[in-house]
Structures are given as C-alpha cells and as structure tokens.
VOPAGU-2260 file (C-alpha; in pm, 1 decimal, decimal comma):
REM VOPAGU-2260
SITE   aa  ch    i         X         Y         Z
SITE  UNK   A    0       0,0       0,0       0,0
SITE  UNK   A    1     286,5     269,1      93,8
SITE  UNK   A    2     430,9     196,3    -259,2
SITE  UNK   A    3      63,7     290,0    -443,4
SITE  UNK   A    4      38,0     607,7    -201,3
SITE  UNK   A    5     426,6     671,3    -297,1
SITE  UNK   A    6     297,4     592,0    -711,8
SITE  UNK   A    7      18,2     848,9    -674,4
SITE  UNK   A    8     203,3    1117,5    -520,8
SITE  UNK   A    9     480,8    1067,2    -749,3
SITE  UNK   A   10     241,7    1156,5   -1037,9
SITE  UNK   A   11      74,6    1448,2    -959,4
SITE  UNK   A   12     424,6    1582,3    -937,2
SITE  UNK   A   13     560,7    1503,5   -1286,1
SITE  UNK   A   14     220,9    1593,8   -1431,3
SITE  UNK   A   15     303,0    1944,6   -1287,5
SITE  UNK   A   16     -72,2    1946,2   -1044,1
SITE  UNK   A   17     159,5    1960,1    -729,5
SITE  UNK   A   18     545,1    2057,0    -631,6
SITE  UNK   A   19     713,5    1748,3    -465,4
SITE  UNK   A   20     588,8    1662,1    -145,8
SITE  UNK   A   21     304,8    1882,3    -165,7
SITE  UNK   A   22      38,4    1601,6     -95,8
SITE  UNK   A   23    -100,3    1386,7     175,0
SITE  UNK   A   24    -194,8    1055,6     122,1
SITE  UNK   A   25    -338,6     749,0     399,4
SITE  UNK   A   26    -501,7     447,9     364,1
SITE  UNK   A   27    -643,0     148,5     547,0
SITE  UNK   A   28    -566,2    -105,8     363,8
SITE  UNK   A   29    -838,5    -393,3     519,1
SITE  UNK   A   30   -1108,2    -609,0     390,5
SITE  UNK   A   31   -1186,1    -281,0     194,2
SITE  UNK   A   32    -950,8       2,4     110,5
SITE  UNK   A   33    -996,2     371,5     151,4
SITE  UNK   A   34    -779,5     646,9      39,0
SITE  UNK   A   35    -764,0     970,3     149,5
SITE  UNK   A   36    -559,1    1263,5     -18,1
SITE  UNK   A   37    -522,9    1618,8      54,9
SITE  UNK   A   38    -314,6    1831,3    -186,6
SITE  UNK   A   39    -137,4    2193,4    -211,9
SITE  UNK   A   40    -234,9    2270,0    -606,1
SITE  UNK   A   41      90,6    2457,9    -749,0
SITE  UNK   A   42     152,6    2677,1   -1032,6
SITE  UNK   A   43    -194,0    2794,8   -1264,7
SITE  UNK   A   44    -368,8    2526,1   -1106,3
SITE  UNK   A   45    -308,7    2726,4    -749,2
SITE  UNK   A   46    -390,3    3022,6    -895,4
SITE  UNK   A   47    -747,3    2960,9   -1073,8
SITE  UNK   A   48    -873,5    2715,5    -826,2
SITE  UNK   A   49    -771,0    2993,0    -544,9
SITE  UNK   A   50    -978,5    3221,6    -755,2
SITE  UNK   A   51   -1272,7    3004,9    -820,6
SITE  UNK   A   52   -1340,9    2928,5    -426,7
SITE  UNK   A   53   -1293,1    3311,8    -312,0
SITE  UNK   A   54   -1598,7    3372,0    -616,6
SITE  UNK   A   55   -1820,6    3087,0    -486,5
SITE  UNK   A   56   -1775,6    3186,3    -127,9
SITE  UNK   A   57   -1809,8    3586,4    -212,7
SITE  UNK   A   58   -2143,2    3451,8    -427,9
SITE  UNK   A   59   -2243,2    3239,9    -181,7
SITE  UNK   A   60   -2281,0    2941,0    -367,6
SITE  UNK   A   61   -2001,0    2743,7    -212,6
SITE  UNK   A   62   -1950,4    2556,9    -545,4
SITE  UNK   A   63   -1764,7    2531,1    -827,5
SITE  UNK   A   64   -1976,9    2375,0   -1147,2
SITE  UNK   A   65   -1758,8    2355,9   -1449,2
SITE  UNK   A   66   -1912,3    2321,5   -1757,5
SITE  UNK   A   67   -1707,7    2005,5   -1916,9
SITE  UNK   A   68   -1825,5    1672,4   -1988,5
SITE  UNK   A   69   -1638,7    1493,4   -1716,3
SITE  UNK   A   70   -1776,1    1737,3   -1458,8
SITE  UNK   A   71   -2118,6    1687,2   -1563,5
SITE  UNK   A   72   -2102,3    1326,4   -1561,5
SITE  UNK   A   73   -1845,2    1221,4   -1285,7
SITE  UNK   A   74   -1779,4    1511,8   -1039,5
SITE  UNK   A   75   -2168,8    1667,2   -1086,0
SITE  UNK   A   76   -1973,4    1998,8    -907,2
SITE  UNK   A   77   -1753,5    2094,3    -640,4
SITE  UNK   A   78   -1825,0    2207,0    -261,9
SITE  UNK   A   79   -1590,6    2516,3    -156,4
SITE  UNK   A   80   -1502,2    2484,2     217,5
SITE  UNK   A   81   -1389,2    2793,1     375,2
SITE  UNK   A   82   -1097,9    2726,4     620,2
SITE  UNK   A   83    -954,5    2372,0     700,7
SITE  UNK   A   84   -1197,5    2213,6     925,5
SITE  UNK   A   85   -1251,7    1855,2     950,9
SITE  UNK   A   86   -1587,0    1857,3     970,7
SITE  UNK   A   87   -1608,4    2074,9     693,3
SITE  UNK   A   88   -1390,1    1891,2     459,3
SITE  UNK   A   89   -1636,1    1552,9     549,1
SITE  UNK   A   90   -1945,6    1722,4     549,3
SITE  UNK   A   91   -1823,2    1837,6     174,2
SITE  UNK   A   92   -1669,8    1474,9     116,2
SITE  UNK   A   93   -1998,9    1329,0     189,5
SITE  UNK   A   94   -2177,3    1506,7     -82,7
SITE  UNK   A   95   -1942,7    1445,2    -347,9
SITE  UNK   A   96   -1583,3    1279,8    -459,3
SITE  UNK   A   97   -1320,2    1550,4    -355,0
SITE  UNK   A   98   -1388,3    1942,8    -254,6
SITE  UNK   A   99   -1159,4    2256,3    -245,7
SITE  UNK   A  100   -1060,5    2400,6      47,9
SITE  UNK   A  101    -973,9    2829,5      66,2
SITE  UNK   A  102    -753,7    2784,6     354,4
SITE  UNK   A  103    -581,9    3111,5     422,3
SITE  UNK   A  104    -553,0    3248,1     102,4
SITE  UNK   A  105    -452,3    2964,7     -65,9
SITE  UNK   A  106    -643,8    2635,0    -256,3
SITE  UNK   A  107    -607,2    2333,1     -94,7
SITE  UNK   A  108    -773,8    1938,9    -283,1
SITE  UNK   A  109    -910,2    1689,0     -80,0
SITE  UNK   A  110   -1035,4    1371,2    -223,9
SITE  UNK   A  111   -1108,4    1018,9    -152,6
SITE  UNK   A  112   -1125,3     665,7    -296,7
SITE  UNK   A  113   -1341,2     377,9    -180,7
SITE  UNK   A  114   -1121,0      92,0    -317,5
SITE  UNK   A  115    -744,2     247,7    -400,8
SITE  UNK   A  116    -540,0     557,4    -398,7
SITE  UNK   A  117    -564,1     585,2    -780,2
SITE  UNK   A  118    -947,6     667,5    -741,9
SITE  UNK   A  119    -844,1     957,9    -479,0
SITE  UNK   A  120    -592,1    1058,6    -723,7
SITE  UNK   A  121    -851,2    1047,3   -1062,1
SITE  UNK   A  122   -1023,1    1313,7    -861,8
SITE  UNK   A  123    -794,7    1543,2    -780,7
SITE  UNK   A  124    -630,6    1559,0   -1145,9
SITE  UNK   A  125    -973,4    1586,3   -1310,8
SITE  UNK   A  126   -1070,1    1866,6   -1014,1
SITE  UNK   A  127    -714,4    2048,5   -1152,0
SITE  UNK   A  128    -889,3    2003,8   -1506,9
SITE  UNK   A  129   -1229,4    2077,0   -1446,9
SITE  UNK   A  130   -1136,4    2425,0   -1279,9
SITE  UNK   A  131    -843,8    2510,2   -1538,9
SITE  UNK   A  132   -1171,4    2487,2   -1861,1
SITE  UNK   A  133   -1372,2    2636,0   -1624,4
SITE  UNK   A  134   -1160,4    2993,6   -1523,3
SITE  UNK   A  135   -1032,4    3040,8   -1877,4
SITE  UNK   A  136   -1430,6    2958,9   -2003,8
SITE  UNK   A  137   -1540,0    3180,8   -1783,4
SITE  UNK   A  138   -1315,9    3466,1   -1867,1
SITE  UNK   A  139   -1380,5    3412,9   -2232,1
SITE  UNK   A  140   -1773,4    3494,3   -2199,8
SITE  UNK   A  141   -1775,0    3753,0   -1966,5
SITE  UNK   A  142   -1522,2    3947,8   -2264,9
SITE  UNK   A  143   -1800,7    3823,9   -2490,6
SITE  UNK   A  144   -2053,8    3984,0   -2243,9
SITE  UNK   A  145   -1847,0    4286,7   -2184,6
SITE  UNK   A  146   -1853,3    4206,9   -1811,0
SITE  UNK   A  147   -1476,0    4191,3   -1703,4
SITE  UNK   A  148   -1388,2    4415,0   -1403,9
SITE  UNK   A  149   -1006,8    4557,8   -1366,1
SITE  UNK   A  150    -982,4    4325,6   -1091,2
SITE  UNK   A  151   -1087,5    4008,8   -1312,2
SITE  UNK   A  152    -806,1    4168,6   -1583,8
SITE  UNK   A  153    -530,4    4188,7   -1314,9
SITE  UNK   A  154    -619,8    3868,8   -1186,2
SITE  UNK   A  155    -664,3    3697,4   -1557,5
SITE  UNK   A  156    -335,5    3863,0   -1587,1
SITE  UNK   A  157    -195,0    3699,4   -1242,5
SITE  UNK   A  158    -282,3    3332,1   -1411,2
SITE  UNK   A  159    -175,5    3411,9   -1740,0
SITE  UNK   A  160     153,8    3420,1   -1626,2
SITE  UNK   A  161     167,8    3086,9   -1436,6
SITE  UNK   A  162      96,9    2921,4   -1817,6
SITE  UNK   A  163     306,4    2642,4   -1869,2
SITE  UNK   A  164     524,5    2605,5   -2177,6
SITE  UNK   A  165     345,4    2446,0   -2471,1
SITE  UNK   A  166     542,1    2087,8   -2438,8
SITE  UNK   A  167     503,9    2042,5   -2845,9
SITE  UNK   A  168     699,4    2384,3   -2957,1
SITE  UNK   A  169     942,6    2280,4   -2696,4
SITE  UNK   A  170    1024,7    1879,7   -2782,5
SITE  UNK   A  171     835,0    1845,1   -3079,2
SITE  UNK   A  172     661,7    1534,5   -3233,9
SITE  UNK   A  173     800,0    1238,8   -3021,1
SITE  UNK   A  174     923,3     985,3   -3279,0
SITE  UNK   A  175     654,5     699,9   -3266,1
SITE  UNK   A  176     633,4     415,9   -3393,6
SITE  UNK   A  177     533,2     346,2   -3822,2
SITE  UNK   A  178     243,8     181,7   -3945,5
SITE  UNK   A  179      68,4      14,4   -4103,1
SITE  UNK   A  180     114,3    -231,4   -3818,9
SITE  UNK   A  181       8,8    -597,7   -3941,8
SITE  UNK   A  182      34,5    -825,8   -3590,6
SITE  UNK   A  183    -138,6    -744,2   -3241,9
SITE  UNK   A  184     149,3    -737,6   -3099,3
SITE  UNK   A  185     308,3    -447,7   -3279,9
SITE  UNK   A  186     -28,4    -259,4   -3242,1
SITE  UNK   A  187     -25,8    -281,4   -2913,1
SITE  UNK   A  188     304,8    -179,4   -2884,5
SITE  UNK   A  189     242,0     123,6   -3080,7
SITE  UNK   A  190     -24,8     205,6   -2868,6
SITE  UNK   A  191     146,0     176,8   -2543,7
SITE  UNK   A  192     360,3     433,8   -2660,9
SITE  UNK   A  193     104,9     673,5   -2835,2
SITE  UNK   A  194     -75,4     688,6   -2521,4
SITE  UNK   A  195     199,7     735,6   -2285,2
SITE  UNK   A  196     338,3    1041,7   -2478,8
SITE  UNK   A  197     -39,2    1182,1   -2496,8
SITE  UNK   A  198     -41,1    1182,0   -2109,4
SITE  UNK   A  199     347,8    1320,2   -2090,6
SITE  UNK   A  200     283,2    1607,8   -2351,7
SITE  UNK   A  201     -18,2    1684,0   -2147,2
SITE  UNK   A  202    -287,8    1599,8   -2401,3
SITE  UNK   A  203    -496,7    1427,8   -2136,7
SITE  UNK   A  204    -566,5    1394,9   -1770,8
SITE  UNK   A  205    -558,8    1116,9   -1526,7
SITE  UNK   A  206    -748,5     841,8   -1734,6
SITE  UNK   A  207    -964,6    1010,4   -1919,1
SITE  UNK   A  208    -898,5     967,6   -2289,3
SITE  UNK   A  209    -891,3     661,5   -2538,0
SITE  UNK   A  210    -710,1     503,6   -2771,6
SITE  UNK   A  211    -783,8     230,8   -3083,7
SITE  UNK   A  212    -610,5      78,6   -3389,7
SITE  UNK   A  213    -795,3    -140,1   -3665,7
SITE  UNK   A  214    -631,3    -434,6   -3717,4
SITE  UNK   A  215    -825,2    -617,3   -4005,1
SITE  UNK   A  216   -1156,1    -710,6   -3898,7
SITE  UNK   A  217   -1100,1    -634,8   -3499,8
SITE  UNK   A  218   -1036,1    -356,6   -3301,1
SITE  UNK   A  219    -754,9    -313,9   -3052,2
SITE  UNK   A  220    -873,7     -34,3   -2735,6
SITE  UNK   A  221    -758,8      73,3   -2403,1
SITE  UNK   A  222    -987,4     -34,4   -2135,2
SITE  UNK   A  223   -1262,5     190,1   -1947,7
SITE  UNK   A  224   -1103,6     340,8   -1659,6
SITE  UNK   A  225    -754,2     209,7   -1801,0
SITE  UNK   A  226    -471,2     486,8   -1774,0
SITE  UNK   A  227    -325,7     621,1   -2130,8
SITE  UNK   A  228      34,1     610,4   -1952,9
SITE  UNK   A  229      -9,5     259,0   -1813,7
SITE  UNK   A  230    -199,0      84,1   -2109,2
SITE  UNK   A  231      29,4    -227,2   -2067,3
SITE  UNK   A  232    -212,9    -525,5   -2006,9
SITE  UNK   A  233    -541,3    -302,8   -2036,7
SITE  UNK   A  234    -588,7    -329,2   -2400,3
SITE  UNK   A  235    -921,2    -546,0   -2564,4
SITE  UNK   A  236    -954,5    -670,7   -2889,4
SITE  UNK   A  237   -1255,2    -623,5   -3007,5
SITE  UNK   A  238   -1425,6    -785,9   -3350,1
SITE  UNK   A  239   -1660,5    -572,8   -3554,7
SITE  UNK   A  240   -1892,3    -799,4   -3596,2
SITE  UNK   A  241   -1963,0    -825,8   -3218,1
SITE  UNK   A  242   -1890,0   -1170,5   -3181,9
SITE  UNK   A  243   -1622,9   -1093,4   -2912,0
SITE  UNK   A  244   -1764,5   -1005,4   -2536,5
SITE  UNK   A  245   -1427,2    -828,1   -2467,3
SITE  UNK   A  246   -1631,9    -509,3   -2558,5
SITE  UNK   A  247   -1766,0    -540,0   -2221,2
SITE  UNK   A  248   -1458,8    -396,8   -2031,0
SITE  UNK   A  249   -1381,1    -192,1   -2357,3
SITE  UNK   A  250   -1383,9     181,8   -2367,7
SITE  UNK   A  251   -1670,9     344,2   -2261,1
SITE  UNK   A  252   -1648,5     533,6   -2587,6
SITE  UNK   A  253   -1620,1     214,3   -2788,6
SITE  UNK   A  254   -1941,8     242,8   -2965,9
SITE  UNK   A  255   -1793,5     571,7   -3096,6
SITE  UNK   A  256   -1456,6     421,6   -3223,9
SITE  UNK   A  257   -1637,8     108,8   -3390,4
SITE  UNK   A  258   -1927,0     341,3   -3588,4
SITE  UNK   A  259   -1610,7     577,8   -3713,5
SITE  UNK   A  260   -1401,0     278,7   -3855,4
SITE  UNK   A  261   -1694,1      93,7   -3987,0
SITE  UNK   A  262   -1757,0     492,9   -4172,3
SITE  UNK   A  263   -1394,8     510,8   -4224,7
SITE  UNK   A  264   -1379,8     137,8   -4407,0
SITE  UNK   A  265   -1630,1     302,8   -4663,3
SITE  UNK   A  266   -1387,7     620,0   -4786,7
SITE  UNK   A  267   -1109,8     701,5   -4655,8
SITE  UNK   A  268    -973,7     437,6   -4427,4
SITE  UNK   A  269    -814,9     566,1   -4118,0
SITE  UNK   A  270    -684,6     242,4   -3878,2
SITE  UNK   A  271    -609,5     476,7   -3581,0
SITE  UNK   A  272    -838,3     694,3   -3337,5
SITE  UNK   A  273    -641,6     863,0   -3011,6
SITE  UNK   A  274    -871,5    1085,7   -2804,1
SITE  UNK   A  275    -720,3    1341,7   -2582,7
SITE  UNK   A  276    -845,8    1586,5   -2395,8
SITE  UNK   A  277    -656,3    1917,8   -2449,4
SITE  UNK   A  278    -759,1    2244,1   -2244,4
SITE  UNK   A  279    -801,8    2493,0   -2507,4
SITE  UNK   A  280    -926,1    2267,4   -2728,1
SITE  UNK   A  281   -1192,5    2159,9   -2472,5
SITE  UNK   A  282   -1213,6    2563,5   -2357,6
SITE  UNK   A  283   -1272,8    2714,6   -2677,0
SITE  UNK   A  284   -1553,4    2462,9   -2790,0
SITE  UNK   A  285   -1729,7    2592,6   -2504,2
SITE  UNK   A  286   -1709,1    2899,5   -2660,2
SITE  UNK   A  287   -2041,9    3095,0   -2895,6
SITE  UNK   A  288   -2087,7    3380,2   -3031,5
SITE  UNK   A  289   -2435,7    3289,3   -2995,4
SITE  UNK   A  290   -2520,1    3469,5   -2653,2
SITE  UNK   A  291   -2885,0    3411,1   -2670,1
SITE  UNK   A  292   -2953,5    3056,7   -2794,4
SITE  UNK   A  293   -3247,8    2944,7   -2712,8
SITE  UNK   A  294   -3118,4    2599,2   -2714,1
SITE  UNK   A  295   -2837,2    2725,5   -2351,3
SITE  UNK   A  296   -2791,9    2428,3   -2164,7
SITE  UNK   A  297   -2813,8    2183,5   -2419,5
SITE  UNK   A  298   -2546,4    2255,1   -2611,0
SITE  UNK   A  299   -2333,5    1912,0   -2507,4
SITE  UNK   A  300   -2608,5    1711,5   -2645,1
SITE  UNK   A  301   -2806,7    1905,0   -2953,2
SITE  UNK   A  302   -2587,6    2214,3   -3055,5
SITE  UNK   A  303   -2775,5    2288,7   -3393,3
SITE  UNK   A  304   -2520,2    2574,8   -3480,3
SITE  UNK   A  305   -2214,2    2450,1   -3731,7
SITE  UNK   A  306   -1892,0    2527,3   -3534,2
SITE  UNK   A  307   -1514,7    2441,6   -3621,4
SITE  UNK   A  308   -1204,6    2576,3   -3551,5
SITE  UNK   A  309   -1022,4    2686,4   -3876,3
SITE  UNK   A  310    -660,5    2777,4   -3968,4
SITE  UNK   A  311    -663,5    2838,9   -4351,7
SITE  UNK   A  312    -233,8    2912,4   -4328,4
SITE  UNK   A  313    -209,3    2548,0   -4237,3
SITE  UNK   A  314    -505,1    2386,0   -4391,2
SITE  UNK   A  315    -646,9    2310,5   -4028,6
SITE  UNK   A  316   -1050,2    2281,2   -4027,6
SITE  UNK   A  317   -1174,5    2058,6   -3727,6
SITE  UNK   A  318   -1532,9    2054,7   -3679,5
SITE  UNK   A  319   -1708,7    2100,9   -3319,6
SITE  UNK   A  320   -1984,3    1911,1   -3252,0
SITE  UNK   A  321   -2223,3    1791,3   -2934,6
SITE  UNK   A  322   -2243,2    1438,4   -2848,1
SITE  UNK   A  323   -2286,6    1179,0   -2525,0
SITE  UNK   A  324   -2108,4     897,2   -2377,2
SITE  UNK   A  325   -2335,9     633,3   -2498,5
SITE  UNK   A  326   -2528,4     495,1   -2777,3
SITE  UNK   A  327   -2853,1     731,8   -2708,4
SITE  UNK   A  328   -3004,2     942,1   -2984,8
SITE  UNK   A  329   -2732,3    1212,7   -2870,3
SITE  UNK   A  330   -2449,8     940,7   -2828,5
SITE  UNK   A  331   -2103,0    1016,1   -2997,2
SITE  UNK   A  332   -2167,3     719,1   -3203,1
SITE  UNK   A  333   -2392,8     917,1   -3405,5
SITE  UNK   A  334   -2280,1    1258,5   -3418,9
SITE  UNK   A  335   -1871,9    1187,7   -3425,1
SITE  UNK   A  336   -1830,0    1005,2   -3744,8
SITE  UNK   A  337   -2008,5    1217,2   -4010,7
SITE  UNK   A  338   -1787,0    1480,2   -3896,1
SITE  UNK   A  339   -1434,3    1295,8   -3897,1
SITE  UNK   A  340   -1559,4    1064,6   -4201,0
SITE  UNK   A  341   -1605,8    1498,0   -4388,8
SITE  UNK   A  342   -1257,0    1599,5   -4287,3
SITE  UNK   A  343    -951,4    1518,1   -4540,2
SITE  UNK   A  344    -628,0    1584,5   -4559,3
SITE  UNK   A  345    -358,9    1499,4   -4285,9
SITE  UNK   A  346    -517,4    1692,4   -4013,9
SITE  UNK   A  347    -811,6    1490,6   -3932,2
SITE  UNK   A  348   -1011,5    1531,9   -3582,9
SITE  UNK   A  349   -1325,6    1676,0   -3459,3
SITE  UNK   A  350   -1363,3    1835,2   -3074,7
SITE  UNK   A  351   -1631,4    1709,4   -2900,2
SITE  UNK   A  352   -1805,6    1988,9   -2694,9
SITE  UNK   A  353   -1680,7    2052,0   -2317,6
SITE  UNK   A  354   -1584,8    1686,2   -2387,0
SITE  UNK   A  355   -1235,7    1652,4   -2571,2
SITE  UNK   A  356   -1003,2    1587,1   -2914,9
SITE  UNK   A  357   -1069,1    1311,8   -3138,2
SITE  UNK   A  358    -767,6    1264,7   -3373,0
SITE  UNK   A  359    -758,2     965,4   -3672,7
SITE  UNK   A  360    -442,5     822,3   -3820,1
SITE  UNK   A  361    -394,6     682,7   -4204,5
SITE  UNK   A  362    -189,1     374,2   -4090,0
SITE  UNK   A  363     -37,2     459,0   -3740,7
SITE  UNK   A  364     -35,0     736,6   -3444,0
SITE  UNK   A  365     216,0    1009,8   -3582,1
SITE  UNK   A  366     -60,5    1164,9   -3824,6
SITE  UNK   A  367    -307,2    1178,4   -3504,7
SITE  UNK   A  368     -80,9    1272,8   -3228,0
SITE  UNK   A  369      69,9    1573,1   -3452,1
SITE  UNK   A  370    -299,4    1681,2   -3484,7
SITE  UNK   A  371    -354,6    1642,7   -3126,1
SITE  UNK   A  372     -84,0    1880,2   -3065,7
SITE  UNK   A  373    -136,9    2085,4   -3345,3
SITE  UNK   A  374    -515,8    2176,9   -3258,5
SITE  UNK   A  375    -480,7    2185,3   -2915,7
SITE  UNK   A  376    -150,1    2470,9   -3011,2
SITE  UNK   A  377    -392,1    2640,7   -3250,7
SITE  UNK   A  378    -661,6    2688,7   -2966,3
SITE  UNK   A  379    -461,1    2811,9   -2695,8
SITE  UNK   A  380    -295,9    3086,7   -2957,8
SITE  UNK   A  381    -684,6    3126,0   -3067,9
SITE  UNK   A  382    -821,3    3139,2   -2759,5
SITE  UNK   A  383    -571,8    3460,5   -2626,4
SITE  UNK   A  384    -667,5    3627,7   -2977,4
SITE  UNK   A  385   -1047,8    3640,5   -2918,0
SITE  UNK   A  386    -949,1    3755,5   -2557,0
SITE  UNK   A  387    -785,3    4015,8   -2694,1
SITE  UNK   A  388   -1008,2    4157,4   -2953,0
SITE  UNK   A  389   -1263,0    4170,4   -2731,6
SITE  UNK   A  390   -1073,4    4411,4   -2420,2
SITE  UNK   A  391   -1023,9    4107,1   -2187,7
C-alpha cells in the first residue's frame, strides 16, 4: 500500500498538479480500502482554483460547477469549504468525490477513494482540469458579455503568467512508432507508446482519454477506466462484428470508435483513433458567439449551430460538434463520425463539446498525435486572440 500512495504522489508531481511533497496521502488497507488525499495545487492550477473558491464563497454558492463533460457526468460539481476544518472537509466529502478548500488564502484538494489511492488521485487531477476549462471559459464569456472588471483583468493577468510552456513547440513530435502495423502485438506496442506520450505532452488527464487501432476485422482499445500512460495489459480486442464479449470492459467510448471505422472502411480508411483531452481545445468549444440561444444548456447534447475551428495558413478545419457517452439518440456514435468521415487531408479530428479531441491516423499514431498537438496549439494561440479583440 505505501508503494501505491508513494505511485500516486509521485504523479501528480511530474504531471506538474503539485510541487514534490506537496500532498497527503493514507489508507487502510483492510477487507476494503480507503484512500484519502489532501493536496497543495501549485503553479496555474493554485492560482485559478484559489480564484474560483474566493468567487463561490463571495457569491455564496459554495460551489464550483464547471461546464465540461467529465464534470457533468463524474464530479456533478464541487463544494468550496472555507478554512480547514474537519468537519467541513467531510461534510463536503460526503456530498461528493473531492472538494476545495480556501484555507488562508490559498487552494487546498481533498479527495477520496473507496477501493485504491488511484481513485483519490482520478479526482484530484480531473478537479485540476475541471477548474483550469472552467476559469479560462469563464473569462472568455464575460469578454463576450463585456462584463470583465479591472480586478478580473489583473487577476486573468496573475494566471496568465503561471501558463506552462506548450510541451510540443518545446520537444516536438515524439518519434513513434510506423504503421501500417500488421500483428497485435506491434499494435499494441504502438499504442502503449502513443498513449503514454499523450499523457506526458499533457494531451490528457488522469485516465480520461482513449485510444484504438484497426487491425483487419477487430479492433484493438484501451480499457474503461484504463490509464493512457499505463496501457500495458489493459488493451481489448474487439471484432466488428460483435462476436467478441471483450467489448464489455472496452472503452466506454467504444461504440464511438467502432461506428467511425466501420464509416472510415467506406472512404477514406483511417486504422487509428487517439482521443485526448486538451484544455483549449476543450475551452474554446465551449465557446459561442451565440449569446442568446435558445437551445443554452443543451449545447453538449443538440448544438444545432455549425462550429469548427479553422486555420486556412495550415489547412487546419476541425469541426465542433455535441455528443454523449453512450449509444442514445445524442451518443457520440452518431454525431462523431459524419464529422471525422467529412474531414480530409492529414489533419483529421473533430472536438467534441466541453468533452475533448478526437484525432484519426492513415496507418499509425504520428498523423493523429501531430494533430492532437497541433489543434490543441492552434486553440490556446486562438483562444488569447479572441481575448484580446474583445478588451479582456
């Protein structure tokens, strides 16, 4: 057990959520294990969590409710609690999976996991997330509403500068692996790789994301629930015509992957999906001009206004589109592969709204990681530009 809490804390460090030693973590490890964790946020994290509690304790609210698509479906929101009390850090732990604390001045996580550490620390790197889309979200419609105060400016400013360097104009395309790959084996090995780099260039948090490559008449996928940096044994194989049950501990978003190669088998041909979940990709498909929709609030399930982020110096058009975990009549099974199956060129991939990137490769990963970096560097220059021209 001390080497999981040691494996957990050693993460949120080189994913840049916490500075070493910054974290608490206990367990009782009995018939049933529980996990508790208590963390110092560090860098922009610190800074726009800090902000978000001081607004939803000024407001009165005492909660945080982000707008993206794991908040909505995992985290529902999260409880401020004003000074660090235990009985206000279980009261808020009873209502939901983790809270933030405003303890002097400064954010503080606490979180919790029912059966391991890694369930405490799923919350508290989604929590980083969830607050990261929703402060820069935020800022962006309140410059479209022509609501900023000097003090949001100076504090926008504050976070701005806490920014991490974009890890892609710094390293560059990691050199993976060439297709097309014709055993499992080498598949699997690609995708190992793929989806470790996703999590180290920062493409995705904790183990939210996917991953899939078409070999023949069967898909390979990461498990649901499966980490993208730890894919090792959690890969299924998966035919297309059903007749395997491995699609029971498949993806969650396998439905998805299987409609959008059985689309792709028809033109094009792409044997590789990878599905990250990059902030200012995520951020800026929150993002409307639209201020008075009538169809607010539904927007994650039946936006009926044609979005897409465009780049016409580099040929980048990626369409945004609404769309559900599931195979409902909003699932992503039905609304994700018209719009990668219309997209050509070398740069395919379509954001989901609030939700994340979904990237397709001709015959291996390099084609859909570069796009995964290259959107997701497109949106965070895009997203500053609209700030800009409109006075935030």
């Amino acid at each position: 057990m001390t080497s999981l809490l040691a494996k957990y804390a050693a993460k949120l460090a080189a994913t840049g959520l916490i500075a070493p030693g910054d974290v608490l973590m206990a367990a009782l490890d009995d018939e049933l294990i529980s996990a508790l964790l208590l963390a110092r946020p560090s860098g922009v994290y610190q800074a726009v969590m800090a902000e978000l509690a001081r607004q939803a304790l000024a407001d009165g609210s005492a909660s945080i409710t982000p707008g993206d698509c794991e908040t909505r479906t995992f985290l529902h929101d999260l409880p401020v609690v004003d000074g660090l009390s235990a009985e206000g850090v279980v009261q808020a732990l009873r209502q939901r999976k983790g809270c933030v604390i405003l303890h002097k001045g400064e954010a503080l996580v606490a979180s919790f996991g029912t059966v391991s550490p890694e369930q405490a620390y799923v919350t508290m790197s989604s929590m980083c997330f969830a607050c990261f889309v929703a402060y820069f979200a935020e800022h962006l419609r309140r410059a479209r509403l022509g609501t900023l105060t000097p003090e949001r400016r100076a504090a926008f400013s504050r976070v701005t500068a806490l920014l991490p360097l974009d890890r892609g104009e710094i390293d560059g395309m990691p050199d993976l692996l060439p297709g097309p790959f014709e055993s499992e084996d080498a598949a699997r090995e690609a995708m190992i790789q793929a989806g470790r780099h996703t999590v180290e260039y920062g493409l995705v948090d904790s183990y939210f994301g996917n991953i899939s490559y078409r070999l023949g008449d069967t898909i390979l996928i990461s498990q649901t629930g499966s980490s993208l940096d730890e894919l090792g044994p959690c890969i299924d194989p998966c035919r297309l015509d059903g007749s395997s049950c491995a699609g029971i501990t498949a993806s969650s978003e396998y439905s998805a992957h299987k409609a959008v190669y059985e689309a792709e088998m028809a033109g094009a041909g792409a044997r590789a999906i990878l599905h990250g979940h990059p902030r200012f990709s995520v951020i800026l498909s929150l993002d409307c001009e639209r201020l008075d929709c009538p169809n607010l609030g539904e927007c994650h399930r039946a936006c009926d206004t044609p979005r897409a982020v465009v780049d016409d110096s580099c040929g980048l058009s990626v369409p945004i589109v609404p769309g559900e975990v599931g195979t409902g009549p909003f699932g992503l099974c039905n609304t994700l592969p018209p719009a990668l199956n219309a997209t050509t060129g070398g740069k395919r991939g379509a954001i989901v709204y609030g939700h994340g990137l979904f990237t397709l490769g001709a015959a291996d990963f390099r084609d859909a990681f570069a796009s995964l970096m290259d959107v997701e560097h497109f949106c965070r220059a895009e997203y500053f530009r609209r700030v800009a021209e409109l006075g935030g």
